[in-house]
PyMOL Python script that loads the backbone (N, CA, C, O; Angstrom):
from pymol import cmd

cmd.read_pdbstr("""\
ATOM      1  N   UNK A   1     -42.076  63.039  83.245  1.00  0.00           N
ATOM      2  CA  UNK A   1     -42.998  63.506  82.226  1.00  0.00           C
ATOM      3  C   UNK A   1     -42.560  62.920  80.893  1.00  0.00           C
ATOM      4  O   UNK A   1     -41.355  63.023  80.662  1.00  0.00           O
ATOM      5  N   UNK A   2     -43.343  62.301  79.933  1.00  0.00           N
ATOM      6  CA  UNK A   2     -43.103  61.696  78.912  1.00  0.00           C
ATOM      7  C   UNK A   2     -43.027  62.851  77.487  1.00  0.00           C
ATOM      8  O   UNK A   2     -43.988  63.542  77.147  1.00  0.00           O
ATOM      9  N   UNK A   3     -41.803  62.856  76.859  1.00  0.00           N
ATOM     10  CA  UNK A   3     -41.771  63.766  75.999  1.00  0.00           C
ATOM     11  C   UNK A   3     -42.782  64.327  75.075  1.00  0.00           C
ATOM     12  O   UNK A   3     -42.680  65.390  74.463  1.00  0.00           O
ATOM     13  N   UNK A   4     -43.989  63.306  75.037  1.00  0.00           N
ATOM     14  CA  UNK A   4     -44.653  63.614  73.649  1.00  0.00           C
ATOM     15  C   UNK A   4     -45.798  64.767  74.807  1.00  0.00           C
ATOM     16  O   UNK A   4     -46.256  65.797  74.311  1.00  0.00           O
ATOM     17  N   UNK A   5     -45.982  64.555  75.667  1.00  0.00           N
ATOM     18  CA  UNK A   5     -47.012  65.629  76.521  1.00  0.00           C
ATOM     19  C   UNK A   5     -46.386  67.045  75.841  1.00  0.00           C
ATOM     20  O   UNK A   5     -45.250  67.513  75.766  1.00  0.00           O
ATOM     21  N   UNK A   6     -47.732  67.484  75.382  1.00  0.00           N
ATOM     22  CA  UNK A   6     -47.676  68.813  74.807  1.00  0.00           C
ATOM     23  C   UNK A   6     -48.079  70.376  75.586  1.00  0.00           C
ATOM     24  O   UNK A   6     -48.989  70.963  75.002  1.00  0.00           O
ATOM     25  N   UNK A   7     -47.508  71.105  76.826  1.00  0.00           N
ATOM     26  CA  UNK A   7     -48.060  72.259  77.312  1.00  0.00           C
ATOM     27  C   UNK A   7     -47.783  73.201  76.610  1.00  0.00           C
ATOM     28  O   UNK A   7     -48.424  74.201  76.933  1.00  0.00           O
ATOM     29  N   UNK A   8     -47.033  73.364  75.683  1.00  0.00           N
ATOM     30  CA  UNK A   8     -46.686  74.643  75.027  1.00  0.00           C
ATOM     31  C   UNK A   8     -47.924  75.687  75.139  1.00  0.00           C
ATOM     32  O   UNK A   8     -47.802  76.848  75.531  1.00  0.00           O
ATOM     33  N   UNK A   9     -49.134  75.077  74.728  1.00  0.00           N
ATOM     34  CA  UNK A   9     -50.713  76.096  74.696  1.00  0.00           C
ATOM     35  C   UNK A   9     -51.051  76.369  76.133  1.00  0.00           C
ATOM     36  O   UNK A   9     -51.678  77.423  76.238  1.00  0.00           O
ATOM     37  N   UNK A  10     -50.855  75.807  77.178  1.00  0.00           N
ATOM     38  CA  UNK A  10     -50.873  75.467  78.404  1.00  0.00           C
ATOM     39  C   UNK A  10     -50.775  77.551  79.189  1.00  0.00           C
ATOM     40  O   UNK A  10     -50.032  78.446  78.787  1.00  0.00           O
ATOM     41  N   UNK A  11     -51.907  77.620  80.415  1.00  0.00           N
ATOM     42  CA  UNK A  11     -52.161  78.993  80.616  1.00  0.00           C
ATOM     43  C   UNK A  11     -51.544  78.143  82.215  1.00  0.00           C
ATOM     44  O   UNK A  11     -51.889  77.032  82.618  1.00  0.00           O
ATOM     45  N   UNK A  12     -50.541  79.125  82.880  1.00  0.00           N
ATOM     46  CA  UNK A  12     -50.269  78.847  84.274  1.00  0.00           C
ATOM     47  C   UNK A  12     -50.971  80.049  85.241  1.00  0.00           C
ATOM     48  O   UNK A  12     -51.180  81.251  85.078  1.00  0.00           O
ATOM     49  N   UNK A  13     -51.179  79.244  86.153  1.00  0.00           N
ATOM     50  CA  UNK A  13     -52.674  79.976  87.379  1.00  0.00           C
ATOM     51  C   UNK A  13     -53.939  80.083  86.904  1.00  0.00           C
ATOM     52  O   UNK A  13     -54.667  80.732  87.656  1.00  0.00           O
ATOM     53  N   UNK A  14     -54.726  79.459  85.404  1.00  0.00           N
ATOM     54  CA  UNK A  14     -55.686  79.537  85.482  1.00  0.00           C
ATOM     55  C   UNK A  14     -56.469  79.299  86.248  1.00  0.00           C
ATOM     56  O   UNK A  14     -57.440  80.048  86.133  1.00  0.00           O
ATOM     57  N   UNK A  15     -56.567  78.474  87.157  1.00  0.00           N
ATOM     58  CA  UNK A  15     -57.353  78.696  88.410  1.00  0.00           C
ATOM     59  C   UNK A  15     -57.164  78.969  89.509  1.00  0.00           C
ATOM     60  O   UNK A  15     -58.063  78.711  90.309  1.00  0.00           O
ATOM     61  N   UNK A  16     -56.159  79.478  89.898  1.00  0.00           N
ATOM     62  CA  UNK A  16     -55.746  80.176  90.782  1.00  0.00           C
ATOM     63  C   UNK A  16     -56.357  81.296  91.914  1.00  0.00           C
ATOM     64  O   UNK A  16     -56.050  81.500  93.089  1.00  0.00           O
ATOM     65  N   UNK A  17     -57.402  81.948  90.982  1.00  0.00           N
ATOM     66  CA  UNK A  17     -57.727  82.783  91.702  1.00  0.00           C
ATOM     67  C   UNK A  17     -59.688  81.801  92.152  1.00  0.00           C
ATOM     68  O   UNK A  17     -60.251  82.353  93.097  1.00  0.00           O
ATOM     69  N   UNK A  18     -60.193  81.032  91.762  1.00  0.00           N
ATOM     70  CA  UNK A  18     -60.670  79.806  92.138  1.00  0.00           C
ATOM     71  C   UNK A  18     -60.228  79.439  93.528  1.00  0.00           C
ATOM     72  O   UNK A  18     -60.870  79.636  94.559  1.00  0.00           O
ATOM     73  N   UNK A  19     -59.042  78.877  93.416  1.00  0.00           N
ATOM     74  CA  UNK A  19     -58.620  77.878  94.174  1.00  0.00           C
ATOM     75  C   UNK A  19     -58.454  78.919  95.293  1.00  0.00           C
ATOM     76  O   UNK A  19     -58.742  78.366  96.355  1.00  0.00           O
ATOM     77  N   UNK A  20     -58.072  80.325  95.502  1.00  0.00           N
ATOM     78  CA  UNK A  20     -57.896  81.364  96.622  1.00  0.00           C
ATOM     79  C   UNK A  20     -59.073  81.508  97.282  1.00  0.00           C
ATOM     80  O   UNK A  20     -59.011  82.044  98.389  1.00  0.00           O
ATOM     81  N   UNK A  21     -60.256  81.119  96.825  1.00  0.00           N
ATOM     82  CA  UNK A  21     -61.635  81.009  97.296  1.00  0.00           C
ATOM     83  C   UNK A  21     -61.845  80.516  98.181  1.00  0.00           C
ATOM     84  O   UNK A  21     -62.826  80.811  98.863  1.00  0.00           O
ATOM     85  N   UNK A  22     -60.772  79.330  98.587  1.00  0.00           N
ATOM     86  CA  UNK A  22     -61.015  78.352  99.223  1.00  0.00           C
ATOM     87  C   UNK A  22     -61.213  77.318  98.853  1.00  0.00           C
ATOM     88  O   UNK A  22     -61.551  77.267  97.671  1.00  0.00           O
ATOM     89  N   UNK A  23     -61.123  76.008  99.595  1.00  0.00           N
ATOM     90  CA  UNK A  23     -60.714  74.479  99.354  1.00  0.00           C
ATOM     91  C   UNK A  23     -61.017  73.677 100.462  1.00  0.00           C
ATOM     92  O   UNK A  23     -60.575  74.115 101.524  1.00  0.00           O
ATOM     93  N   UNK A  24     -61.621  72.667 100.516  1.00  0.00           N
ATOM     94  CA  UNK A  24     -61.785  72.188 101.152  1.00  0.00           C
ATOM     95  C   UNK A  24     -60.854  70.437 100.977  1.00  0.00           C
ATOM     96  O   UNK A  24     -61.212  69.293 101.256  1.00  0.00           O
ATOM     97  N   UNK A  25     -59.908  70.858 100.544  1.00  0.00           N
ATOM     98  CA  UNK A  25     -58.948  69.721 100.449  1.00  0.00           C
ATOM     99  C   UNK A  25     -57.987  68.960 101.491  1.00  0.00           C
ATOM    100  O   UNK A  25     -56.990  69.620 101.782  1.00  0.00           O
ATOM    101  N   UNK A  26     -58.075  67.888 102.017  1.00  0.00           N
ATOM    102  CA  UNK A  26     -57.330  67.134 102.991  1.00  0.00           C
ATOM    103  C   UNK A  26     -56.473  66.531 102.558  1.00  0.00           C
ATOM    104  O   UNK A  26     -56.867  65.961 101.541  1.00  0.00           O
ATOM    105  N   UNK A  27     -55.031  66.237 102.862  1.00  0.00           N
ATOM    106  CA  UNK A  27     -54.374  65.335 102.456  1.00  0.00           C
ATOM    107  C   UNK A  27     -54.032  64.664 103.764  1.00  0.00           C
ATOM    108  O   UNK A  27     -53.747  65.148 104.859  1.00  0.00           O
ATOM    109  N   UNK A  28     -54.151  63.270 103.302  1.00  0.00           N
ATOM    110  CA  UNK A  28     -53.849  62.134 104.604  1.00  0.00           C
ATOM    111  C   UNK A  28     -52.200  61.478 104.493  1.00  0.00           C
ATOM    112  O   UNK A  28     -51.616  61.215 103.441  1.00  0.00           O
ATOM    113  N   UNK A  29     -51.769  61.342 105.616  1.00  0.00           N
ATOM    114  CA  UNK A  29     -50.829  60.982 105.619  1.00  0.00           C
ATOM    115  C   UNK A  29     -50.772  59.428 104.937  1.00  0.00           C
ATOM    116  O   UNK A  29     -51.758  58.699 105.042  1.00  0.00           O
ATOM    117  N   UNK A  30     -49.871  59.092 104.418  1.00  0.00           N
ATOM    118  CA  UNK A  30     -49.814  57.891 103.405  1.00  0.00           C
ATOM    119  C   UNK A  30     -50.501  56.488 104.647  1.00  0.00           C
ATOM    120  O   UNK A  30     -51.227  55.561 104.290  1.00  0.00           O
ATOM    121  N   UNK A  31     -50.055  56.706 105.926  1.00  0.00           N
ATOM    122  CA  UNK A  31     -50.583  55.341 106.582  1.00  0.00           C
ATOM    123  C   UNK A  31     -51.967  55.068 106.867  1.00  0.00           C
ATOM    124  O   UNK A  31     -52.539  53.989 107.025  1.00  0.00           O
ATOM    125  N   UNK A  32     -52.525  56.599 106.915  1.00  0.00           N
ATOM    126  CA  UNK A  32     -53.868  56.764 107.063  1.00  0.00           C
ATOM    127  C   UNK A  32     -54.755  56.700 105.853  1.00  0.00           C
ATOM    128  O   UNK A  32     -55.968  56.491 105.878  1.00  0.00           O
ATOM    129  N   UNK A  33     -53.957  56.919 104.717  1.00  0.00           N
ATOM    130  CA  UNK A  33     -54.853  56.640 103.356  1.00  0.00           C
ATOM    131  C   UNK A  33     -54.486  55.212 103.093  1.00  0.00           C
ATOM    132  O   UNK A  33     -54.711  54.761 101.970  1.00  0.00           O
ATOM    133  N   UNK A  34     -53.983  54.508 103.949  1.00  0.00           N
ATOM    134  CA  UNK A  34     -53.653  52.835 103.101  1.00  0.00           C
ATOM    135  C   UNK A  34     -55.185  52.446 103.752  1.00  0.00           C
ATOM    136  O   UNK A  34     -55.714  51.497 103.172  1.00  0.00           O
ATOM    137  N   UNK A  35     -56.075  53.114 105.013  1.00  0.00           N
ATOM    138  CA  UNK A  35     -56.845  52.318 105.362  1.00  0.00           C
ATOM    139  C   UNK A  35     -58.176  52.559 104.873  1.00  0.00           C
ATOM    140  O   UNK A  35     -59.044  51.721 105.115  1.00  0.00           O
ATOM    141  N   UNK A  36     -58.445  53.579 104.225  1.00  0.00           N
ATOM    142  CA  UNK A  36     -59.576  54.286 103.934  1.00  0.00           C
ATOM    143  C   UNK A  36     -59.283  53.695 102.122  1.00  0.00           C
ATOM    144  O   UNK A  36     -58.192  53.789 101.561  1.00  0.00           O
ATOM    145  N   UNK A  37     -60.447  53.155 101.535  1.00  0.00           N
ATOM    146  CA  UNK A  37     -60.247  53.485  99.911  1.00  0.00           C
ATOM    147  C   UNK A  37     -60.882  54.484  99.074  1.00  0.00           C
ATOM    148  O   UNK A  37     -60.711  54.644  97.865  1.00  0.00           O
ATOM    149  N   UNK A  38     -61.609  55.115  99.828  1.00  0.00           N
ATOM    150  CA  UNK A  38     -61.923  56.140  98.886  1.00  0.00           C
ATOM    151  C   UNK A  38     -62.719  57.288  99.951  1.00  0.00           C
ATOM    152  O   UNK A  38     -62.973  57.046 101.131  1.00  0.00           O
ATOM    153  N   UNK A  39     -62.983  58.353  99.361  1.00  0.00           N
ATOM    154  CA  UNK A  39     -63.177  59.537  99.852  1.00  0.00           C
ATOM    155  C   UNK A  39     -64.793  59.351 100.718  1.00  0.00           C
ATOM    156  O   UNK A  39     -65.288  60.131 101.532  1.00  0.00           O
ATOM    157  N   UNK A  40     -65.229  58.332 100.315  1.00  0.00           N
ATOM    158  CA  UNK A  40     -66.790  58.267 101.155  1.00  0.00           C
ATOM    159  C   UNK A  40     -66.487  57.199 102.338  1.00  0.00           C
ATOM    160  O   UNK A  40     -67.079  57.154 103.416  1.00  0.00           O
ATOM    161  N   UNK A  41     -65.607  56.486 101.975  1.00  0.00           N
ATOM    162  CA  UNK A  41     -65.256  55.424 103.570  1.00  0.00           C
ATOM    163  C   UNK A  41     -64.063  56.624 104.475  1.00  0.00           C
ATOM    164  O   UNK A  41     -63.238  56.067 105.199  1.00  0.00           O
ATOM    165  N   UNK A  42     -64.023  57.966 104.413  1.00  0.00           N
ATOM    166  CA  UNK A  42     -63.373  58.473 105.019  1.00  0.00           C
ATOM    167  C   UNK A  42     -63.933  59.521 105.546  1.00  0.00           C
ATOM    168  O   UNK A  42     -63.524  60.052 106.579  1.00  0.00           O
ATOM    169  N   UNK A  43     -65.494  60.133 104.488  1.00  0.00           N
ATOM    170  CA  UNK A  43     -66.332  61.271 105.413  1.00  0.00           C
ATOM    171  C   UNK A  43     -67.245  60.238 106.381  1.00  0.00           C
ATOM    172  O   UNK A  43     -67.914  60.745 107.281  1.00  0.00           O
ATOM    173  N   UNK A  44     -67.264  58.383 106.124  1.00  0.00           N
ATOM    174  CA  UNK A  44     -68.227  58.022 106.937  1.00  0.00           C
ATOM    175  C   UNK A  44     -67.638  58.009 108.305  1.00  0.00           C
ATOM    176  O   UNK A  44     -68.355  58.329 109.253  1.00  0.00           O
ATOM    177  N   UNK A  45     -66.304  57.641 108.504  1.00  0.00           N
ATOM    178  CA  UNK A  45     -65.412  57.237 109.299  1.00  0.00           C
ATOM    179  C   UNK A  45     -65.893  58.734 110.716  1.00  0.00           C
ATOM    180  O   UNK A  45     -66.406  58.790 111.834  1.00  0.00           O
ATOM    181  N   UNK A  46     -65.172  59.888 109.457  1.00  0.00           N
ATOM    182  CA  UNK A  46     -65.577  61.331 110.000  1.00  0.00           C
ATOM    183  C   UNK A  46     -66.445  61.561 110.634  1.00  0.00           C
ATOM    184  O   UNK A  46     -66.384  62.211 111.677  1.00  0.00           O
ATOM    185  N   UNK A  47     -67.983  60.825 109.890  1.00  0.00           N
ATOM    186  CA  UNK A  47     -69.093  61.430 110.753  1.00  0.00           C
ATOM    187  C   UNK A  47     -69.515  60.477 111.710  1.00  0.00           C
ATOM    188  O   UNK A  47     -70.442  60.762 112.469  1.00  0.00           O
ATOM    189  N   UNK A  48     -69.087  59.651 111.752  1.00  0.00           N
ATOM    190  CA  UNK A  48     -68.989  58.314 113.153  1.00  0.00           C
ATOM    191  C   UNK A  48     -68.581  58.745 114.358  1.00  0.00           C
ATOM    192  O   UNK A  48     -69.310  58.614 115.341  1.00  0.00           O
ATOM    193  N   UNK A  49     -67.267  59.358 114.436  1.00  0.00           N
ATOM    194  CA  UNK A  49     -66.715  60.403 114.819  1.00  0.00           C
ATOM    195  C   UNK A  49     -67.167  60.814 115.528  1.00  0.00           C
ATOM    196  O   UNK A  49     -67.031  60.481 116.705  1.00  0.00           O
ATOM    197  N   UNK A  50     -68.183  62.060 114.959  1.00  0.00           N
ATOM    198  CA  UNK A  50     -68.431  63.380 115.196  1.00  0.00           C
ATOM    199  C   UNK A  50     -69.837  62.690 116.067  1.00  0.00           C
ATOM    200  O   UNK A  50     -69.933  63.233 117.167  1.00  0.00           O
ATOM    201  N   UNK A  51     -70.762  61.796 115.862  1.00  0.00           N
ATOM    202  CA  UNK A  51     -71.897  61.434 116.439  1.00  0.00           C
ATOM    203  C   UNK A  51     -71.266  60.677 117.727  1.00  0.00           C
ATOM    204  O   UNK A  51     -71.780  60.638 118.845  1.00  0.00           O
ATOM    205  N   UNK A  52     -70.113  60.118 117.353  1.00  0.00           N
ATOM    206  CA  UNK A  52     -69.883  59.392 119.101  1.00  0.00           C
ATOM    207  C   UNK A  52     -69.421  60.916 119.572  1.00  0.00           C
ATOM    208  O   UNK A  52     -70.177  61.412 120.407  1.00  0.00           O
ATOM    209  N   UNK A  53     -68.624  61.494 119.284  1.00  0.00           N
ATOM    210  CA  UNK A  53     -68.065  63.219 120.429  1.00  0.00           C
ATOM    211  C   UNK A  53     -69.453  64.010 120.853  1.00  0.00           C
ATOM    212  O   UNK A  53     -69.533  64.576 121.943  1.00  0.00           O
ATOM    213  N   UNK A  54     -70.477  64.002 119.955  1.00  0.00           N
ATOM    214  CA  UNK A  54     -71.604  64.711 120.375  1.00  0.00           C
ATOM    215  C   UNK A  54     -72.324  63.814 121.471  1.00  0.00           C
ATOM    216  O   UNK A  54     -73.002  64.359 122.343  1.00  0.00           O
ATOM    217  N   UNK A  55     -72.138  62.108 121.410  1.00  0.00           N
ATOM    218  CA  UNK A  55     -73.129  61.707 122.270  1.00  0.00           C
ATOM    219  C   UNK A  55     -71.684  61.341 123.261  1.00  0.00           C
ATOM    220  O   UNK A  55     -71.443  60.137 123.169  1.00  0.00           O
ATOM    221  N   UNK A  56     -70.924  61.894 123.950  1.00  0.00           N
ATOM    222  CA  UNK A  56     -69.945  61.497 124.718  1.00  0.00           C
ATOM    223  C   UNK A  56     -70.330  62.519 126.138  1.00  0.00           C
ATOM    224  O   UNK A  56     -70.681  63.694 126.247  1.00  0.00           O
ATOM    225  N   UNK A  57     -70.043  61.325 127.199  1.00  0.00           N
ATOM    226  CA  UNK A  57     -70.370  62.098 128.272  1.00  0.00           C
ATOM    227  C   UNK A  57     -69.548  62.529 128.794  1.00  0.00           C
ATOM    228  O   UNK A  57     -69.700  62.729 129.999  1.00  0.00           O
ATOM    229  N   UNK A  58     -68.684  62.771 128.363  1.00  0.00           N
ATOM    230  CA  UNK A  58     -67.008  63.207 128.922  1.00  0.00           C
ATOM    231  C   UNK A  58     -66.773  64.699 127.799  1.00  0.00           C
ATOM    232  O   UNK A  58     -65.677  65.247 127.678  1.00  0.00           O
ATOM    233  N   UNK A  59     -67.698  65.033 127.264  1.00  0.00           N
ATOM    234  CA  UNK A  59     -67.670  65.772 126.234  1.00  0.00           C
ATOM    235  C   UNK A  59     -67.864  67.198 127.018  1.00  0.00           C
ATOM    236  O   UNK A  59     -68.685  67.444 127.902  1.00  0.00           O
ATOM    237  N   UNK A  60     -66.920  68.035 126.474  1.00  0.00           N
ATOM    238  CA  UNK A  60     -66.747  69.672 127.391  1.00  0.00           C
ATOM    239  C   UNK A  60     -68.239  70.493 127.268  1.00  0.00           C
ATOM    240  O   UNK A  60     -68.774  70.230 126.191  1.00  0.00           O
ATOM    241  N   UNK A  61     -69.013  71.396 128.090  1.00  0.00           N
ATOM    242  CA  UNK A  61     -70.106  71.905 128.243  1.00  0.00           C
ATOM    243  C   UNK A  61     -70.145  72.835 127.292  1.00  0.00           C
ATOM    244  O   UNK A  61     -71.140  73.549 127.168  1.00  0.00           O
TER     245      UNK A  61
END
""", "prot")
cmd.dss("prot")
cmd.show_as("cartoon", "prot")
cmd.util.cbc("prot")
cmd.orient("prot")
């Protein structure tokens, strides 16, 4: 942290009770985020996914 950053005014847990709401936050392991660059080449990846498991015929009843 660089000295001149000022929190002194700074409120801790302001969002806290927000964030207890729930989150829908993922964190990828560093090898898996080297391949994805951003958060929309990773829900497309997701829903590629999810359309081959739904059309899979090996898929549980």
């Amino acid at each position: 942290m660089r000295d001149h950053y000022d929190f002194s005014k700074g409120t801790q847990g302001k969002q806290s009770d927000r964030y207890k709401e729930g989150t829908n936050m993922v964190l990828l392991d560093p090898d898996v985020a080297k391949e994805f660059p951003d958060d929309s080449s990773v829900n497309e990846a997701l829903r590629e996914f999810l359309r081959e498991k739904k059309n899979s015929p090996d898929k549980p009843a």
